[in-house]
Structure formats: structure tokens, C-alpha cells
C-alpha positions as CSV (number, residue, x, y, z in Angstrom):
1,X,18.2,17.4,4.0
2,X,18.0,18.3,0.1
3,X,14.4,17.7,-1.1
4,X,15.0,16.0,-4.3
5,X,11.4,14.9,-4.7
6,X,9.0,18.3,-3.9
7,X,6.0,18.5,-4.4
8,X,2.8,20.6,-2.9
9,X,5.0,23.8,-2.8
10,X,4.7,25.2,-6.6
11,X,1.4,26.8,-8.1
12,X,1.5,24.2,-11.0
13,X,2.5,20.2,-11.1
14,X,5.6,19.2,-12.8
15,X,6.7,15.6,-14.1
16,X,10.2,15.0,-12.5
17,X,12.2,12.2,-13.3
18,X,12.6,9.4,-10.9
19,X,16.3,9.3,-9.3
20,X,16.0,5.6,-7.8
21,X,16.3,2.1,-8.4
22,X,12.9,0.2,-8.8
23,X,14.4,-3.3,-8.1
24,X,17.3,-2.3,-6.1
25,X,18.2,-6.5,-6.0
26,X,20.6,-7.9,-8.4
27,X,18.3,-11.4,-9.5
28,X,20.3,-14.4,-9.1
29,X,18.6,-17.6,-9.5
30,X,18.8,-18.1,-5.5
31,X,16.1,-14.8,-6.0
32,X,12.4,-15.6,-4.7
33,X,11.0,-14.4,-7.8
34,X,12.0,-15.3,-11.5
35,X,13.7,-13.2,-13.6
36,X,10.6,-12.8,-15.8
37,X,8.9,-11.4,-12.8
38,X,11.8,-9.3,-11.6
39,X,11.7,-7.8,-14.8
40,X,8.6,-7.1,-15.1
41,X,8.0,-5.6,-12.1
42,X,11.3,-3.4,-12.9
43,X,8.9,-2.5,-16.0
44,X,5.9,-2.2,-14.8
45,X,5.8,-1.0,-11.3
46,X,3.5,-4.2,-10.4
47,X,3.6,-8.0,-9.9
48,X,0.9,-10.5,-9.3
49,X,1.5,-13.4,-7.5
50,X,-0.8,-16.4,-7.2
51,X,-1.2,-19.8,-5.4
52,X,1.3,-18.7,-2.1
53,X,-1.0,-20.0,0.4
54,X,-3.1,-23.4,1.2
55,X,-6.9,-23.3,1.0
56,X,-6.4,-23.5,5.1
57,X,-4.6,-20.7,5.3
58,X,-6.5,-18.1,3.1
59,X,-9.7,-19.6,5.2
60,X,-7.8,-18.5,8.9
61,X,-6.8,-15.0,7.2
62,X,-10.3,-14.8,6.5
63,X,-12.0,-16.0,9.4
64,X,-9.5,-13.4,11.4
65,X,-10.3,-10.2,8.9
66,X,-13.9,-11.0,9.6
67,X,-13.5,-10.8,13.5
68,X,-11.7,-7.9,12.8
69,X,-14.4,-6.4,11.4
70,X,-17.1,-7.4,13.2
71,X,-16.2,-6.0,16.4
72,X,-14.3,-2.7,15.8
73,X,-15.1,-1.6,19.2
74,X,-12.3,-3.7,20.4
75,X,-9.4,-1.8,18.1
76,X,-8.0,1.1,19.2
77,X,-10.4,3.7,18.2
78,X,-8.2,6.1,16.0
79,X,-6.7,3.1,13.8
80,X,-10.3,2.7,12.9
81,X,-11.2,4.6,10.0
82,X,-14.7,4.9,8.7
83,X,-16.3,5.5,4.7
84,X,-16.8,9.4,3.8
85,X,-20.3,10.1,4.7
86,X,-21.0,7.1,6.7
87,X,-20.5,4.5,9.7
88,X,-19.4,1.6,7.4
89,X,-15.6,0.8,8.2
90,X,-13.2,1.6,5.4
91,X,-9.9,0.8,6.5
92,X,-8.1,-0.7,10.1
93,X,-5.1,0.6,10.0
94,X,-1.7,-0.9,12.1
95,X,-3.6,-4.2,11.9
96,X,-0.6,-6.2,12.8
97,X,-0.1,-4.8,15.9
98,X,-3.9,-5.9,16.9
99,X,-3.7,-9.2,15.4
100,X,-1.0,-11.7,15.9
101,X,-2.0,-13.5,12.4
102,X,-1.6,-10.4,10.5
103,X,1.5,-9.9,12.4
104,X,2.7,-13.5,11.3
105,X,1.1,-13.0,7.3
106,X,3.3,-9.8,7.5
107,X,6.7,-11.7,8.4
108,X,6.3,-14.6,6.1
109,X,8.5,-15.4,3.7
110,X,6.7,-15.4,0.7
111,X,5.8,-11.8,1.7
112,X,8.6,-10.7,3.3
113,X,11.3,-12.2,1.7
114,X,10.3,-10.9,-1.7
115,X,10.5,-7.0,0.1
116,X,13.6,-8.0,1.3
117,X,14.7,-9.1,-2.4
118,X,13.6,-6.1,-4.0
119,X,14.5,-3.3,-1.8
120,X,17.7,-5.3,-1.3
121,X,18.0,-4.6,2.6
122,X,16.7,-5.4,6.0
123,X,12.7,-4.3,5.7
124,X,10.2,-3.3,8.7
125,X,6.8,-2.1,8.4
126,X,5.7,1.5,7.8
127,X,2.5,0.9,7.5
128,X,-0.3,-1.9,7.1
129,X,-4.3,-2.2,7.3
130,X,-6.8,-3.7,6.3
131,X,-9.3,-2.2,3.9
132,X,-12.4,-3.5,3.4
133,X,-14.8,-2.2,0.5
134,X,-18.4,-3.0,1.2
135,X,-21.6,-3.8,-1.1
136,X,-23.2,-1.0,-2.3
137,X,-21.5,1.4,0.0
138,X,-17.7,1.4,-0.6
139,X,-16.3,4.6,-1.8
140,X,-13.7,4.9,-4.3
141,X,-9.8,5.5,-3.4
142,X,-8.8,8.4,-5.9
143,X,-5.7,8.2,-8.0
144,X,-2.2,8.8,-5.8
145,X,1.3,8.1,-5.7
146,X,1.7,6.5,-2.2
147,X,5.0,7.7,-2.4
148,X,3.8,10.9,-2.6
149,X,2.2,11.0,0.8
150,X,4.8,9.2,2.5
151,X,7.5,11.9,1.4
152,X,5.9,15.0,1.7
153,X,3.7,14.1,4.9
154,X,5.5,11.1,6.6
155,X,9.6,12.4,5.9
156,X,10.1,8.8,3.7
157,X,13.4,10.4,1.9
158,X,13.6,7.4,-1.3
159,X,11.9,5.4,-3.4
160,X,12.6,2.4,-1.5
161,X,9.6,1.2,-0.6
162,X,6.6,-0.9,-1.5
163,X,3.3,-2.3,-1.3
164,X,1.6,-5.5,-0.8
165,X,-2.0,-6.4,-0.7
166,X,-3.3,-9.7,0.7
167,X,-6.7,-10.1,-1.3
168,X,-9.3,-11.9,1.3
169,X,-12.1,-11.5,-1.3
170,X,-12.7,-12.2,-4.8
171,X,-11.7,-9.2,-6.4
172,X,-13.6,-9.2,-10.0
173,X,-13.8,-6.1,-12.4
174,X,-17.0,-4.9,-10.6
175,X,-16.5,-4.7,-6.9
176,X,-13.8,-1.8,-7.2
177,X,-10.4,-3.9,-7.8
178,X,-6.7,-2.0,-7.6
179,X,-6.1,-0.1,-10.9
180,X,-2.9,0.5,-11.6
181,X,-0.9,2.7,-14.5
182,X,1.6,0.5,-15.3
183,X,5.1,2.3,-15.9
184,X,3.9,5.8,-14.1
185,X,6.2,4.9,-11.7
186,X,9.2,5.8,-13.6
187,X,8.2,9.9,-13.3
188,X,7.1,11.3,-10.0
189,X,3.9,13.8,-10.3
190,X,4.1,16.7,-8.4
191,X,0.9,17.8,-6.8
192,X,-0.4,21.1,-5.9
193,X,-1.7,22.4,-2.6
194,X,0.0,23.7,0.7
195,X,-0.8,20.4,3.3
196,X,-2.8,21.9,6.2
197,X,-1.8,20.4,9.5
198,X,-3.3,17.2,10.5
199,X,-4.1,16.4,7.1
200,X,-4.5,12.8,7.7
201,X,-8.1,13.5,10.0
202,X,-9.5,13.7,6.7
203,X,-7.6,12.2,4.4
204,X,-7.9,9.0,5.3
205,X,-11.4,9.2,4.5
206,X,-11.3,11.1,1.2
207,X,-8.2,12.8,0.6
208,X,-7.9,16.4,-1.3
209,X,-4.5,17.0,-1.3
210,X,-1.7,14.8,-2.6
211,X,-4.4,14.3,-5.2
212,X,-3.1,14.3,-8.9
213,X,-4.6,17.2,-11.4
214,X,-6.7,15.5,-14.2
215,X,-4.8,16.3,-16.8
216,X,-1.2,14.9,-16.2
217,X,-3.7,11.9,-15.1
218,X,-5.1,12.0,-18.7
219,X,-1.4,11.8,-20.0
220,X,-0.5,8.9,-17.8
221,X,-3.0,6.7,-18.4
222,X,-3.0,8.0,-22.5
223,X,0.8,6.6,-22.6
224,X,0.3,3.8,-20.5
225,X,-3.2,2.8,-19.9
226,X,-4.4,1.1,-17.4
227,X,-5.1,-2.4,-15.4
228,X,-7.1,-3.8,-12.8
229,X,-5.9,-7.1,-11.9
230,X,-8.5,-9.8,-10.7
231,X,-8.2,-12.6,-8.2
232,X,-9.1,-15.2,-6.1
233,X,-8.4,-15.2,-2.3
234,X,-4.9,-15.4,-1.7
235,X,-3.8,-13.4,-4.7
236,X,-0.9,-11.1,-4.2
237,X,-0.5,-7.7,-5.6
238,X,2.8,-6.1,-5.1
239,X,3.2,-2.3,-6.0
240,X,6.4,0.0,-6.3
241,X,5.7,3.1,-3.6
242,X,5.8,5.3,-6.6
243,X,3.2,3.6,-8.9
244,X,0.2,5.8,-9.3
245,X,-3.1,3.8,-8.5
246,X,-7.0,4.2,-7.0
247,X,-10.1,2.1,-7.3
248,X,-13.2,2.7,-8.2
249,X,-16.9,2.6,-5.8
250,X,-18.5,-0.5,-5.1
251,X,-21.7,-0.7,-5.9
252,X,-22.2,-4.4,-6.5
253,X,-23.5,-6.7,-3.4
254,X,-19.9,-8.4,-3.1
255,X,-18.1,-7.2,-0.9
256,X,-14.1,-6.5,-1.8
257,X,-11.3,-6.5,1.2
258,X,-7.9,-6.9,1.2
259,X,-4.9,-6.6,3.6
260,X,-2.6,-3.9,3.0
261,X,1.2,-4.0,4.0
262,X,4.0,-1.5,3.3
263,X,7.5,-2.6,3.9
264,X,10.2,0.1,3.7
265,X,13.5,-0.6,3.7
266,X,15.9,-0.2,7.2
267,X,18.1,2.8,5.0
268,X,15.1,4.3,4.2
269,X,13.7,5.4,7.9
270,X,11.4,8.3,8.0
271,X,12.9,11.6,8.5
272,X,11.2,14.7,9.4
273,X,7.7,15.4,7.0
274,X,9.1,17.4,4.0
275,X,6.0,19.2,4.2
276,X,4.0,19.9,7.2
277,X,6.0,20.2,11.1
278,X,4.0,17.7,12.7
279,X,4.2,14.2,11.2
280,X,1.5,11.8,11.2
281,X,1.0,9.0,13.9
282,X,2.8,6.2,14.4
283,X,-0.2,3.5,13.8
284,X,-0.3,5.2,9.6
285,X,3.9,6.2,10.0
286,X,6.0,3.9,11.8
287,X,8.6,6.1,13.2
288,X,10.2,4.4,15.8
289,X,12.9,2.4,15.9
290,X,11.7,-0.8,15.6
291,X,13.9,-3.7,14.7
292,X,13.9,-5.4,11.0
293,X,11.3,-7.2,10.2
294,X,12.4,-11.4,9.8
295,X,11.0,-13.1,7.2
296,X,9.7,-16.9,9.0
297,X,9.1,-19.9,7.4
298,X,5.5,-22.5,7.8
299,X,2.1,-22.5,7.9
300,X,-0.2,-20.0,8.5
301,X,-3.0,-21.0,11.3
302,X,-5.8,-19.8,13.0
303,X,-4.3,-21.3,15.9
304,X,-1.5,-18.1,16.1
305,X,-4.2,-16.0,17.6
């Protein structure tokens, strides 16, 4: 298969232009977004959505992220993934298959049924997690493209894919929020570095490679600049696979977490890794065949689990 996205194979980075769609939907008014939000995500490579859940349900999701947490001993050990330098846990990845309510968050409609909208075909999950950022010792997430990753390590062919965090926490402009470069999504940055096997063993506690140089990120954000949107519990950040993003540390006493879920679109199934021969597991790339995801309707509840 052509590689029409390379990248970690040439001594210095290039800005190539993006070949795909970014809402690959046509809006109707029958669409579960406006067309001002359509639009903007189209523009922007981001949307914020706010006020999809009950005070009840933003409680169970947290109640359930916080027994998550609290007993990591009972995950399966390799989708538990702790902070760079320490025992703190920074991210539990394939969370939905280990917890029927983040099974049932990642199916809903007002989740799912926007991925289906934008990617404009039947969606299932490639990846989701839950990160969770603590007081005074969460570590930053450097700049990427997800997309990036996904292609060169995972085999995702397109740019038909993308992001949704859940935010269980207030996320404020101190406790290490998502920042985003709105628009960098239109270009796809080329990284340097030949991917070493196994890659993930580290990366997913501080990655090196797949990492942006400084100075095409100086560019970016010059042209674009950059935002960190804020929010309550509940709040809903959707990001286009290609969008380049990070956060900073946290070294304030609230603690930031989110849930993290990547829907990737049925025509867009992982092929082999366009960079190193083995691909990464299944619980960080789903590989398998496993039906499309459908998008259900009601309540979330505690009472799921």
C-alpha cells in the first residue's frame, strides 16, 4: 500500500498537505451538531460540547473513574500505565473493555453518534483510556499529531478518525488542560527518527519519537496560536486525529482526569504499521475485527456496572 502520509523515514521534517476530508458528513439539519459547530470543527480541528449529561450521570462516571483508579491491581496489568519517573498512574488504557459504564459512555449517542456524523460511516473503537493527571505529580503530554502515531506505528491508512475526551474533573488553566493548535490539522508534520521496535514500552510514558521538532512547532502555533479549553465535569472535547495537541505538568493540588475515546471509522481499519514490523497491542490498537460500534440511546447509571 502507497504511503501517502510518511513520516520518520527522512533526515529532516517536511509540512505535507493533508489529502482528506475533516468532516467527511454532508450537515443536514437532521445532523447532531449545528452547522455552526460543523463548521467550525471543519475549521478548527476542534469542538466543545457542553451540558450532554445530567448531574447523575457525570456523578456515576465519576464514582466509576475513581474505582478505577483506586484499585489498579484489578486491571490487566499492561493496560496500566504509570507517570515517567514514578508509581502514580498516568493512563488506563482499553478502559471499556474493563468497565461496562465506560463501555456504555463509549456507545452513547451523544458520543457516538456525532463520530458516526463526522466520519460519515459505521465507527468502532481504536483506542480509549482513561488518563488521569494528579496534583503536583502529573507529567506533561508533549506536542503530537495522534494521527501520526496511529499511521506510522498502528497501520491507520486515513485521516478518518477522531478523538473524544470525557472530562471527570474541572479542568481550569492550571491543572494541565488539552491545548490545542487550532487549524494544524490541515498540514501533516513529518517527524524524524527511525521507530525502534516496541516503541510503545516507553512511549506511553514519555514519548521520544513521533515528537514534533521545535521549530515547525514555533511556526504552528506563530500562525495559529493556541487554546486550552476549560470545563466543568461533563464537558466534551472532540479532536480531528490530525490536530497537533499536548498539555502541560500539573503542579497545582487539583487533580485533572478525563476519559479518552478514539473512534475510527469501519473503512479505515488498521493495516500493517507503516513503520515498524510488529504493531502495537490490541488494548492501545484495536486490530481485530470487531463489529461497529451502535450508538444507544438513555441514561447513564451507576447501576450498568
Amino acid at each position: 500500500m502507497q504511503d501517502i502520509y510518511p513520516s520518520r523515514c527522512a533526515a529532516e521534517p517536511e509540512m505535507l498537505p493533508r489529502t482528506d476530508p475533516v468532516v467527511h458528513g454532508t450537515w443536514t439539519e437532521a445532523a447532531p451538531l449545528t452547522r455552526a459547530q460543523t463548521e467550525g470543527f471543519e475549521r478548527d480541528g476542534f469542538l466543545v460540547l457542553e451540558d450532554l449529561f445530567s448531574a447523575d450521570e457525570i456523578a456515576a462516571l465519576q464514582t466509576e473513574a475513581a474505582k478505577i483508579l483506586a484499585d489498579p491491581d484489578a486491571l490487566e496489568p499492561e493496560t496500566v500505565i504509570a507517570e515517567p519517573g514514578g508509581k502514580e498512574v498516568r493512563s488506563v488504557f482499553s478502559v471499556h473493555t474493563q468497565n461496562r459504564l465506560m463501555a456504555r459512555l463509549a456507545a452513547d449517542e451523544r458520543l457516538a453518534g456525532v463520530a458516526r456524523f463526522l466520519l460519515n460511516d459505521d465507527i468502532y473503537l481504536h483506542q480509549t483510556r482513561l488518563n488521569y493527571k494528579p496534583g503536583f505529580l502529573g507529567k506533561e503530554f508533549y506536542w503530537h499529531s495522534d494521527f501520526e502515531t496511529w499511521h506510522v506505528e498502528d497501520g491507520m491508512p486515513r485521516m478518518r478518525a477522531l478523538s473524544m475526551s470525557v472530562l471527570l474533573a474541572e479542568n481550569t488553566a492550571n491543572n494541565g488542560p488539552l491545548m490545542l493548535i487550532p487549524g494544524s490539522h490541515r498540514n501533516y508534520l513529518t517527524c524524524v527518527g527511525e521507530t525502534p521496535e516496541n516503541h510503545y514500552r516507553t512511549s506511553l510514558r514519555k514519548q521520544e519519537y513521533g515528537v514534533p521538532d521545535d521549530q515547525s512547532l514555533a511556526e504552528m502555533a506563530h500562525r495559529h496560536g493556541i487554546v486550552a479549553p476549560t470545563g466543568k465535569p461533563g464537558t466534551v472535547i472532540i479532536f480531528d486525529c490530525n490536530t497537533m495537541h499536548g498539555s502541560n505538568g500539573n503542579i497545582t493540588p487539583f487533580p485533572r482526569s478525563n476519559v479518552f475515546f478514539v473512534f475510527n471509522a469501519v473503512s479505515n481499519r488498521l493495516e500493517r504499521p507503516f513503520g515498524p514490523e510488529t504493531p502495537r497491542p490490541e488494548f492501545i490498537a484495536a486490530r481485530a475485527e470487531t463489529p461497529a460500534l451502535r450508538p444507544v440511546s438513555g441514561l447513564l447509571t451507576g447501576e450498568l456496572v
